[in-house]
C-alpha positions as CSV (number, residue, x, y, z in Angstrom):
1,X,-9.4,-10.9,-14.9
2,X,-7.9,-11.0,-11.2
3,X,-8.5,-8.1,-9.8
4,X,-7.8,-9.3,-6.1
5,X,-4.4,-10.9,-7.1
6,X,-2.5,-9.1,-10.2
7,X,-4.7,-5.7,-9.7
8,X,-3.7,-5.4,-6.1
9,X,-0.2,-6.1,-6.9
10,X,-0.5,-3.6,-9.9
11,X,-2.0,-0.7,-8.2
12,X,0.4,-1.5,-5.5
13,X,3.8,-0.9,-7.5
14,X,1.4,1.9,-9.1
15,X,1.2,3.5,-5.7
16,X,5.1,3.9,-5.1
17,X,5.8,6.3,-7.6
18,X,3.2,9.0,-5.4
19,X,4.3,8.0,-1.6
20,X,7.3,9.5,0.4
21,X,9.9,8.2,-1.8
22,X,8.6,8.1,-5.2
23,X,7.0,11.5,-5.0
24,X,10.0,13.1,-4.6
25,X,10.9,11.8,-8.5
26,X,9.4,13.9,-11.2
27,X,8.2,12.1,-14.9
28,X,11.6,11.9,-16.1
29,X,12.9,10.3,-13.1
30,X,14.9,13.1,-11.9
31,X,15.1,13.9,-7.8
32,X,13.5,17.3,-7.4
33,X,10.6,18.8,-5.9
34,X,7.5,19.0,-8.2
35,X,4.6,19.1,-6.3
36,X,2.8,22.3,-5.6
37,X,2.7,23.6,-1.8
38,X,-0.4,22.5,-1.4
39,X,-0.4,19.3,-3.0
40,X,3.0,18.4,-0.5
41,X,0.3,19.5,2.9
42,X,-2.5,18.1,1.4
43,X,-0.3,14.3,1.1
44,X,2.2,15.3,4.5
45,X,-1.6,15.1,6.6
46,X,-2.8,12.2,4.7
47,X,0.0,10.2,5.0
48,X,0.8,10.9,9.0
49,X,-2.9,9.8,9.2
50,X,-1.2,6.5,7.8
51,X,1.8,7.0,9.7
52,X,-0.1,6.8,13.3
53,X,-2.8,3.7,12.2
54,X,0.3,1.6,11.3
55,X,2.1,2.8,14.0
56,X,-0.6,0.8,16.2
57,X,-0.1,-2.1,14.7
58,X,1.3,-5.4,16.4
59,X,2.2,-7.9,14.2
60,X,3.5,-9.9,16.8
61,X,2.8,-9.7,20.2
62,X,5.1,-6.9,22.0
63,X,6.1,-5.3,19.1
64,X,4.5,-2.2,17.0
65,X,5.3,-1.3,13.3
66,X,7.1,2.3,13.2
67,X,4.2,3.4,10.6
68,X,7.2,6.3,9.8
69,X,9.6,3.4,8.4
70,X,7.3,1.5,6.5
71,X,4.8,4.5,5.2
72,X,5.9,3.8,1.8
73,X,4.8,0.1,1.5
74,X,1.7,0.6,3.7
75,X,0.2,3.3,1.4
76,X,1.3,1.2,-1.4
77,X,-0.5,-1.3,0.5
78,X,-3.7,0.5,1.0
79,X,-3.1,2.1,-2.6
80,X,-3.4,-1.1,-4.5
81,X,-5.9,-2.4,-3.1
82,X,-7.7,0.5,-3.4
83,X,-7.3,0.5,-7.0
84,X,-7.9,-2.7,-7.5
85,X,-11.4,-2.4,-6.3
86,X,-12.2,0.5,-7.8
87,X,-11.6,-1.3,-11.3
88,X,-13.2,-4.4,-9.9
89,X,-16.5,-2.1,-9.5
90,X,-15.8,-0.3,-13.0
91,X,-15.9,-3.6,-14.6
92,X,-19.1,-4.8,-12.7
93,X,-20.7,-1.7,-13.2
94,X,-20.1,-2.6,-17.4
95,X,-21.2,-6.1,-16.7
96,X,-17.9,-7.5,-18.7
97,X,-17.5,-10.0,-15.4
98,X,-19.6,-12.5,-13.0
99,X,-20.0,-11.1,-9.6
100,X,-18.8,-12.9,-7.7
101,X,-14.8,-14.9,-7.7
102,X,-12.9,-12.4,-8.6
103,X,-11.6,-10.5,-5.2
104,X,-11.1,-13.4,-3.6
105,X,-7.5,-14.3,-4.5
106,X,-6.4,-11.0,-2.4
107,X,-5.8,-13.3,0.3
108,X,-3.3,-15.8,-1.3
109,X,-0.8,-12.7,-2.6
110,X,-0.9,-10.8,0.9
111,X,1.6,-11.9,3.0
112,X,1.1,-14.5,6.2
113,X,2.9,-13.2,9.6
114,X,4.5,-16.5,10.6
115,X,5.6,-17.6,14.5
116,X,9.0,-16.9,15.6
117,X,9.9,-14.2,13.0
118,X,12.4,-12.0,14.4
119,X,10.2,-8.9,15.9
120,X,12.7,-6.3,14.6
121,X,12.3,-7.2,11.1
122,X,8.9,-5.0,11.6
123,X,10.6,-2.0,13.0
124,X,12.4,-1.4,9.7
125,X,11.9,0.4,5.6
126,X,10.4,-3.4,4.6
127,X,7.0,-4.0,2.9
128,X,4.1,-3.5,5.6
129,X,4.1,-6.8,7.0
130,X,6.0,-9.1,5.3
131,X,7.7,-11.8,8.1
C-alpha cells in the first residue's frame, strides 16, 4: 500500500467534507447548520490556529498566503497527511508492511512552488500552495 501517495491524497479529499466549507453540509448533502455549539468553537479556534500559521507563510519571496482564503485546502492539507500516517502506523503496528518505503512517495504528489509564478495566485481560495 502507499500510504504517502494515495493515503495523503485520500485523507485529503476525506478532510473537506469537515473544514469551513464542507462542514456546513450535513450527511445528506444539504446546507444547514449541524454541528453542536460547542463542536462549531471547538473547530472556529482550531482552525484560526491554522488560519494565522499559514498566514505566515511565503511561498515566494514578498508575498504571504491569506491562511483565511485557503483554510480549506490547508487543513485538508494537514488532514491527509495526518491520516495517512496514522494508518501508516496502524498497519506497522499489525506488521502487514516493511518499515521502511512506504511514506516516501509524499514528496512526488505535493505540489513544487515553481519561479516566476504569478505571486497573487497565492493570495486566493486555491489548494495551499499549488503554483
Amino acid at each position: 500500500m502507499n500510504y504517502g501517495a494515495i493515503g495523503v491524497v485520500i485523507g485529503h479529499e476525506l478532510t473537506h467534507g469537515f473544514d469551513d466549507q464542507g462542514r456546513r453540509y450535513d450527511g445528506d448533502v444539504n446546507l444547514r447548520d449541524w454541528w453542536t455549539a460547542s463542536d462549531t468553537k471547538a473547530f472556529e479556534t482550531r482552525a484560526d490556529c491554522i488560519a494565522q500559521e499559514y498566514g505566515t507563510f511565503s511561498p515566494v519571496p514578498g508575498v504571504t498566503l491569506n491562511g483565511k482564503l485557503t483554510l480549506g485546502e490547508n487543513a485538508a492539507d494537514n488532514g491527509g497527511i495526518h491520516l495517512a500516517y496514522m494508518a501508516l502506523m496502524d498497519s506497522l503496528a499489525k506488521k502487514v508492511m516493511p518499515k521502511q518505503g512506504r511514506f516516501h512517495s509524499t514528496a512526488a504528489v505535493l505540489p513544487r512552488i515553481r519561479p516566476g509564478v504569478v505571486p497573487e495566485h497565492y493570495r486566493g481560495d486555491v489548494p495551499s500552495l499549488l503554483p
